[in-house]
N, C-alpha and C positions, 0 to 999 in steps of 0.2 A: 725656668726648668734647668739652670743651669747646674751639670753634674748627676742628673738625677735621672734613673730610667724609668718608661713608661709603659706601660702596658695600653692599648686602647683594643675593647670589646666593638666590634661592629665597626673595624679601621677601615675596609677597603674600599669604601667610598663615601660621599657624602660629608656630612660634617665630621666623622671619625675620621675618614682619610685627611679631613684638613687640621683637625689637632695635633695628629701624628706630624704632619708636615709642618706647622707652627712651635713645636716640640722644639723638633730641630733646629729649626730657627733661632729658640731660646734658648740651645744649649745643654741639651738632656743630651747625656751619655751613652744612651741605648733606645731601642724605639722595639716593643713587640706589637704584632700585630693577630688577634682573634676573629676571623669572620667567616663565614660559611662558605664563602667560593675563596679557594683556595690560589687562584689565578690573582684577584683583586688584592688580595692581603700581598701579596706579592712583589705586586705591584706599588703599592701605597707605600712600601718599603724604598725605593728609589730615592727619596731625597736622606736617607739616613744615611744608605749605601755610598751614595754620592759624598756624604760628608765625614767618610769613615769609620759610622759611628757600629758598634755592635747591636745586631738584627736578631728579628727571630719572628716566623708567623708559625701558625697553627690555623688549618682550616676544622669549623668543629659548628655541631648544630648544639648549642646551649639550652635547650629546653631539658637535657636531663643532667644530673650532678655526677655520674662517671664521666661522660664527654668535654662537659664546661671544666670538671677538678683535672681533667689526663692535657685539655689542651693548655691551660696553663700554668701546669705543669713541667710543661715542655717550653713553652717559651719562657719561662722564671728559670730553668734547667739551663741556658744558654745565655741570657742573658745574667744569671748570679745573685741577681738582686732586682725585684722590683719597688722600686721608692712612690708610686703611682699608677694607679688603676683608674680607668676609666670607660663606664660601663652606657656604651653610644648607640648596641645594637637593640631595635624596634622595630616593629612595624605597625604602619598606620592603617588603618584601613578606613572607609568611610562607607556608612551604610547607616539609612533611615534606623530610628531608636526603634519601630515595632518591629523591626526586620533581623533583627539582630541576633543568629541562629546558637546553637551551641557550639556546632566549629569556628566561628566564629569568637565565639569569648574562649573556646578552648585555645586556638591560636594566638592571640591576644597576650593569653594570660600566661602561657606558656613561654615565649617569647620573650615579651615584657617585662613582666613581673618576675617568675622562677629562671629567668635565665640568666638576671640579674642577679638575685640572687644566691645562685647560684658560684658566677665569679665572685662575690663580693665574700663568700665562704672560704674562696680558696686563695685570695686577696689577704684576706685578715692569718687565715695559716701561715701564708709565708712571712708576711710582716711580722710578725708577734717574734718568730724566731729569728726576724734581722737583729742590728746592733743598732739604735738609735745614731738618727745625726742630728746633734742637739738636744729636743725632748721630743720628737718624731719618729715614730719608726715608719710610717708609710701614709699616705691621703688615698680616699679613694674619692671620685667624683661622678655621680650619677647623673645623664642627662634626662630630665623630665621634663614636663611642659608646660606653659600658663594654662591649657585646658585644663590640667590639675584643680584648677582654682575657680572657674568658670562653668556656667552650664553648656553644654556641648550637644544639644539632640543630633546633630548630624554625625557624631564620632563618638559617641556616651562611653561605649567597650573601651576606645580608648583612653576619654579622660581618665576612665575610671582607673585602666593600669597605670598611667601615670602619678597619680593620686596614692595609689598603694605604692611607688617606687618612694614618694616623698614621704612614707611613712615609714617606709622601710631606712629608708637614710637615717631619723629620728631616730630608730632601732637599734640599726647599727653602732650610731654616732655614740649614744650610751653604754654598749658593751663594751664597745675597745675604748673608751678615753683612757680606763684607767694604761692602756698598753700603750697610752703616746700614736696611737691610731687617729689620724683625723678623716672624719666621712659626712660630704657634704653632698648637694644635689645645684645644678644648674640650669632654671626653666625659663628656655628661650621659647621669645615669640616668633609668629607667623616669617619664615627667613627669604630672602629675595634669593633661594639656589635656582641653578638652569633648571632643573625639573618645576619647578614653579614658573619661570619665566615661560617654558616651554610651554604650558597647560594655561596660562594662561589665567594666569591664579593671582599675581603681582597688582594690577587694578583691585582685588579681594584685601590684599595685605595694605596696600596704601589707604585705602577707604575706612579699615578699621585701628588706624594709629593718628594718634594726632599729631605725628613729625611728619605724617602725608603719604609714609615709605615702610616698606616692611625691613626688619634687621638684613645687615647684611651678614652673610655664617662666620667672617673674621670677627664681626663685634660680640658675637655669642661664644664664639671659640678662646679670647681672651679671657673671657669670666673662666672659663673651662681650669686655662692654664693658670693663671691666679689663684682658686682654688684649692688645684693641685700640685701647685708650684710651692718653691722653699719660703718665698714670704708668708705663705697661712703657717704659722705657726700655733696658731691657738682657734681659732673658727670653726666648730665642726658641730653637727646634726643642722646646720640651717639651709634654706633651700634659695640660692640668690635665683630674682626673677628679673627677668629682662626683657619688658614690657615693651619700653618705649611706651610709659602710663598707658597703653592701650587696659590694661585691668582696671584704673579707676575711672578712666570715664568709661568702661562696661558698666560697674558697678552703680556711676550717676547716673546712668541711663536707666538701668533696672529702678533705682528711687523714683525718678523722675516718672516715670509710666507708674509706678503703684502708689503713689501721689495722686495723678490725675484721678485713677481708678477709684480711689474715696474718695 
């Protein structure tokens, strides 16, 4: 990331707070931060701050396109230039497949899908009217999910938004090539964060990887910043997945049961 500033949607904690902070690490020039509590985006700013670099958060609820276009807006207004976006805000919910209300896929979708969106509109605005570095004018990088890929009854709403984010990357990735735009998606698996350790969810992630362990968020947050970093010069509408093969032996297991079955 070295030289380059970043944007990250849904920074103030979680694996967006830890990109932003791996950012820095790698040598980005600038670090903005997009997320609804205003407090945490803030915060998440601290190792930027610490390393001199030029800051800017905007706290903003992204489900509609004046809020998601004014807040970064405002943080691309401060920091000059954004060379990378990165779109990390979601939420998960889990709820039985029959149970699954309309508020429910409304927030989902909202959220997920159009909030994404959303950035990735005003993302492509400011890029198109940078000056390229090299034959680049800006990456954008979507975090989606191997649920995307997999059947999900316990979380279907949200495979499902996941799934239209990696469609939308696709989308995207076609309209701006010709602008030197590159727009990719990164779908990490099952991640060993404290919120998972805490719940008690970690025995869940081990048991379905064949490395034994569920990702750790630096190994998923690398793919982030590769992506969206100066070495992707040419990569874009594809969706890298970071299974830990946990997706292909899903999928031989599905074989294997509709085998027996005939």
């Amino acid at each position: 990331m070295r030289g380059l500033s970043i944007v990250v949607v849904g920074g103030g904690a979680g694996l967006g707070a830890l990109i932003a902070e791996m950012a820095v690490e790698a040598g980005a020039s600038g670090v903005g931060i997009v997320d609804l509590n205003a407090a945490a985006a803030e915060a998440a700013l601290a190792p930027a701050r610490a390393a001199g670099l030029k800051v800017a958060a905007a706290a903003c609820d992204i489900r509609t396109a004046a809020a998601a276009h004014g807040a970064f807006a405002a943080v691309a207004g401060v920091l000059g230039r954004v060379d990378t976006l990165v779109n990390s805000a979601a939420i998960y919910p889990r709820k039985p497949l029959l149970e699954i209300t309309d508020a429910d896929w409304d927030a989902s979708t909202a959220i997920n899908v159009k909030g994404s969106y959303h950035m990735m509109v005003a993302a492509v605005r400011q890029m198109r009217a940078q000056a390229p570095v090299g034959q680049v004018r800006g990456r954008i990088v979507n975090i989606t999910s191997v649920d995307a890929f997999k059947a999900h009854p316990q979380n279907a709403h949200y495979a499902a938004t996941k799934a239209a984010v990696t469609s939308l990357t696709k989308s995207f990735a076609h309209e701006v090539a010709p602008d030197g735009i590159l727009v990719n998606a990164v779908a990490p698996a099952g991640m060993a964060t404290e919120k998972a350790k805490a719940s008690g969810f970690l025995a869940e992630l081990a048991k379905a990887s064949p490395l034994g362990r569920g990702g750790e968020p630096r190994e998923m947050a690398e793919w982030v910043l590769m992506a969206g970093g100066p070495k992707n010069t040419y990569m874009t509408g594809e969706t890298i997945i970071v299974s830990g093969v946990y997706l292909r032996v899903r999928e031989l297991s599905y074989r294997a049961r509709a085998e027996r079955a005939s």
